[in-house]
C-alpha positions in Angstrom: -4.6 11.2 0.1 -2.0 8.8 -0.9 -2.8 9.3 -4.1 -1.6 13.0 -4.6 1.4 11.6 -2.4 2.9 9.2 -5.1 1.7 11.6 -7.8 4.4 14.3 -6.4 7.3 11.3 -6.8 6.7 12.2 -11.0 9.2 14.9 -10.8 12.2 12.7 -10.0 11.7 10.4 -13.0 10.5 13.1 -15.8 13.8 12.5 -17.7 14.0 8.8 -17.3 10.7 7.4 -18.6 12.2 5.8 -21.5 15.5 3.8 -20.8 14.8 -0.4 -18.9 16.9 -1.1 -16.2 18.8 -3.6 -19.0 19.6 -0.4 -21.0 21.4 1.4 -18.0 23.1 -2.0 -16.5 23.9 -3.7 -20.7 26.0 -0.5 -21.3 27.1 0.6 -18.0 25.2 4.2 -17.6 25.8 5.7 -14.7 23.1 7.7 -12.8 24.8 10.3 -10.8 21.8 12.1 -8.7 20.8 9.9 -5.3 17.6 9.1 -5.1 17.7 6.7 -2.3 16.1 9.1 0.1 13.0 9.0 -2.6 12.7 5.4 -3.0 12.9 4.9 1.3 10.1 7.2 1.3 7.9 5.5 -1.3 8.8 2.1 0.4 7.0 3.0 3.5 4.3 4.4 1.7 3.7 1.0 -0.2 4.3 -0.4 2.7 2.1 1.0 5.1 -1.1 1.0 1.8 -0.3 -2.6 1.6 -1.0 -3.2 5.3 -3.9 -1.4 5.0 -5.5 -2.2 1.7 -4.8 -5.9 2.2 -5.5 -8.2 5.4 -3.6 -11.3 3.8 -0.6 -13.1 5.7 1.1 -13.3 2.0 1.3 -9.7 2.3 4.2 -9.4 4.5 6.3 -11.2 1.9 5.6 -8.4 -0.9 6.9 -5.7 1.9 10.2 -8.1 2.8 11.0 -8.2 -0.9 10.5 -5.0 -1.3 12.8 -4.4 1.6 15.4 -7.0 0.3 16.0 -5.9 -2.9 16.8 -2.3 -1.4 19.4 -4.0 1.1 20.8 -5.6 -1.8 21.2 -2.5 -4.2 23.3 -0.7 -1.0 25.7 -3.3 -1.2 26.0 -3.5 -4.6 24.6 -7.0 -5.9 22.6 -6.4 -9.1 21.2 -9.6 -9.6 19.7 -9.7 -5.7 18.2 -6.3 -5.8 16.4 -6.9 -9.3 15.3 -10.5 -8.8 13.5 -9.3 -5.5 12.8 -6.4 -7.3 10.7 -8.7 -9.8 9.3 -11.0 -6.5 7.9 -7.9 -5.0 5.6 -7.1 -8.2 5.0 -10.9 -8.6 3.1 -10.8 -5.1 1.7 -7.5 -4.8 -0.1 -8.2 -8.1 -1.0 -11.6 -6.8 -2.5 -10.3 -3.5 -4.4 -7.9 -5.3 -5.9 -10.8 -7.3 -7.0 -12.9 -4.4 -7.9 -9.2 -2.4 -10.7 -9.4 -6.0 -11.8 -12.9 -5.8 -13.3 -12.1 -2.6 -13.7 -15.7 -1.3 -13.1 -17.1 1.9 -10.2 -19.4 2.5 -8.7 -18.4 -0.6 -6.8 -21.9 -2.4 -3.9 -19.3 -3.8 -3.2 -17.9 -0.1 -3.3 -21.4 1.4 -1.4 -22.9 -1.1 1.5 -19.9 -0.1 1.0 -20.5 3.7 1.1 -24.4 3.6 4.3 -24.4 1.5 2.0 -26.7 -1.3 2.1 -24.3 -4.2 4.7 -25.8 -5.6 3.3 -29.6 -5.0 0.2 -28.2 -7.1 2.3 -27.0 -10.2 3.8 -30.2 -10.2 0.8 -32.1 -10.0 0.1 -29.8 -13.2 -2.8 -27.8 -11.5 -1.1 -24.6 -13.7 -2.8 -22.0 -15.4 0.3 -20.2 -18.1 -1.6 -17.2 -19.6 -4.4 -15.0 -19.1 -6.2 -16.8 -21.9 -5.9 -20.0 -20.6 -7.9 -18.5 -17.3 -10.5 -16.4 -18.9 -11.3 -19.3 -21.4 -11.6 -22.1 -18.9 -14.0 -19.5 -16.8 -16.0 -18.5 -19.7 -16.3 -22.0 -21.2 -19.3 -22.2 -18.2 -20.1 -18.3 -17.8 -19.9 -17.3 -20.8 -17.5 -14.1 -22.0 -17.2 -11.1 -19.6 -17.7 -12.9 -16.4 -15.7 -11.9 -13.8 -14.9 -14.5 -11.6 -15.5 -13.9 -8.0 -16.2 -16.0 -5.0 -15.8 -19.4 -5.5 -16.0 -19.2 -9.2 -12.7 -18.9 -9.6 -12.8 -23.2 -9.4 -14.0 -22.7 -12.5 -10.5 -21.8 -14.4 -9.1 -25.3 -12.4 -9.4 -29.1 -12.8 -12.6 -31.1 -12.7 -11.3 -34.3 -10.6 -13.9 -37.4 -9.1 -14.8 -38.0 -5.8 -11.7 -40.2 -5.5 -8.7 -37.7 -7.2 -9.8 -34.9 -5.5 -9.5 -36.5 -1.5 -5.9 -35.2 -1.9 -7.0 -31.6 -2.7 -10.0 -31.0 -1.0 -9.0 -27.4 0.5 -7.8 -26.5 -2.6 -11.0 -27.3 -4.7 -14.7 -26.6 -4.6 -17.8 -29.1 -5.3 -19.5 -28.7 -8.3 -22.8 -28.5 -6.4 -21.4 -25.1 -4.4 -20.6 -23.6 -7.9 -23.7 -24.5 -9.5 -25.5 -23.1 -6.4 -24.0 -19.8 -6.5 -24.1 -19.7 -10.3 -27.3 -21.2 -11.0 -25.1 -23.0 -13.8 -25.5 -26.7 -15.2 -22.0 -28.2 -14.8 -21.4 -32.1 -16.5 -17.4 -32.5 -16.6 -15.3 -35.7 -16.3 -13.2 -36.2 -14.0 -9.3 -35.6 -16.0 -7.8 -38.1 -14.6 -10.0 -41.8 -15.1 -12.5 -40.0 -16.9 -15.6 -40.7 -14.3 -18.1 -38.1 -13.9 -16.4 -35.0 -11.9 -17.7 -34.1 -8.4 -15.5 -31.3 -7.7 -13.1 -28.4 -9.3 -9.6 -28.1 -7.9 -7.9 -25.0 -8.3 -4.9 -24.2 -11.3 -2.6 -21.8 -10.0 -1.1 -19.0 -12.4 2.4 -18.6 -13.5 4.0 -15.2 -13.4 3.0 -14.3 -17.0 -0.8 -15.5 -15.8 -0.8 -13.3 -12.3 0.3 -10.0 -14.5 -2.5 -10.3 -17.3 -4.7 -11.5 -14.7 -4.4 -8.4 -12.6 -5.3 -6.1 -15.4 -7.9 -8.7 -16.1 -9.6 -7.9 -12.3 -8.7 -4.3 -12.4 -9.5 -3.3 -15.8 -6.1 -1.4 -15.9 -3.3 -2.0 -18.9 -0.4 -4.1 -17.4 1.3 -3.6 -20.3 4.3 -1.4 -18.7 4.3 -3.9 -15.9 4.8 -6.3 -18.1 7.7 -4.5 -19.2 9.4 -3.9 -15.9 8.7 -8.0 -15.4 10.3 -9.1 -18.5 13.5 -6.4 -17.8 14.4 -8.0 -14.1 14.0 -11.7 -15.5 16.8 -10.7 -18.0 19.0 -8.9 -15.7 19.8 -12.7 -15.0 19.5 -14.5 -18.0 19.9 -14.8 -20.8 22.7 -12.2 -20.6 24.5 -13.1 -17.0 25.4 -11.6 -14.2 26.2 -7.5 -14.6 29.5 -5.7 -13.7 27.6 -2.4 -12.9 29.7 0.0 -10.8 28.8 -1.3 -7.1 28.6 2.1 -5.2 26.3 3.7 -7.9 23.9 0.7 -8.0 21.7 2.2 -5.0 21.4 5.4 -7.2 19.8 3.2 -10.1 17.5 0.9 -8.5 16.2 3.8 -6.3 15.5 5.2 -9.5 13.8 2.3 -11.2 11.5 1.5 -8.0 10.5 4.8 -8.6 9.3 4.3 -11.4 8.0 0.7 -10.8 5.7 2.0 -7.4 4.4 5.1 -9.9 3.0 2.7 -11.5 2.4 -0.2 -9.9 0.1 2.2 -7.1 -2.7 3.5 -10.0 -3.7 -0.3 -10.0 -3.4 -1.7 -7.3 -4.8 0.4 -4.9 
């Protein structure tokens, strides 16, 4: 049913598939028609199949984005409404990730809720591309496997009894993973190079969660990819924008449009 619901939105971007956001804010085109009414209706259409598709806490911050960087287009601040814009694909592709692991006490949603993702990059638990994930996995798997469960340890760091005490929700003994994969796993441990008793996760970068999504789905991500790369630029490297502030709402209405059309085919 929902569906057929986004596929009628189609008409109201037919004659602005081509154009990026940087194309309409770098030289100042104005769109004229409102479409504000449009994108309201679509945001509590995403919102209400995110709460229903996906039973994870985490959730609730793709729907506030979502609802931030439409506060932020009505009062005219481009670089707000784009760069939550950009946070609200960020997580719904992420939650659909961890909705396709299908794992309990999922390391990526408790790293969110505990406030310890960043503590985990820094401690260079990081995974920066889509390659980086699927080789680590398939180093063990071999190529194709899908990673579900708590297979997923596989694309992290093998640590010793004694480096992983720190990170023991976050990571999985190897004896669980051979058990559920009937795998053989010998690794040392990479930080004193004794024999490894556990995997602790390596959480993805935004470049990582978007080729990772089409990796679970099976969908191209490559116009996601697109929008992504648009909103990080409506900061930098070119600066803040001087787009016309009461016609801002008109524009980003648009573009979430055109962002939710789709963003919906694969995530739901």
């Amino acid at each position: 049913m929902s569906r057929n619901v986004y596929t009628s939105y189609k008409k109201y971007i037919r004659d602005f598939r081509e154009n990026s956001i940087l194309d309409y804010l770098g030289s100042n085109t104005i769109i004229k028609g409102n479409y504000e009414n449009h994108a309201m209706a679509l945001m509590e259409l995403m919102e209400n199949d995110i709460k229903d598709n996906f039973n994870f806490r985490i959730a609730d911050s793709a729907i506030s984005a979502m609802k931030h960087a439409h506060l932020s287009a009505i009062n005219g601040m481009a670089s707000a409404a784009f760069e939550n814009t950009r946070f609200f694909l960020e997580r719904v592709a992420l939650v659909k990730e961890i909705y396709e692991m299908r794992t309990e006490n999922n390391p990526y949603e408790l790293a969110l809720e505990h406030l310890e993702w960043h503590r985990l990059i820094d401690k260079k638990f990081i995974i920066y591309g889509l390659q980086q994930f699927t080789g680590r996995v398939w180093h063990y798997t071999g190529k194709d496997y899908i990673p579900r469960g708590i297979t997923i340890f596989l694309s992290g760091v093998p640590l010793c009894g004694i480096h992983s005490k720190s990170y023991i929700k976050y990571s999985r003994s190897i004896e669980d993973i051979e058990n559920e994969t009937g795998l053989e796993i010998r690794e040392k441990c990479v930080k004193c190079g004794r024999g490894a008793t556990r995997f602790t996760i390596a959480l993805p970068k935004a470049g990582a969660i978007l080729g990772m999504l089409g990796f679970y789905t099976g969908h191209d991500i490559a116009d996601l990819g697109k929008f992504y790369a648009a909103y990080s630029r409506v900061l930098h490297p070119y600066g803040f924008y001087k787009y016309p502030e009461n016609y801002l709402i008109n524009l980003w209405s648009l573009d979430f449009i055109r962002l939710v059309l789709t963003l919906q085919k694969i995530i739901f």
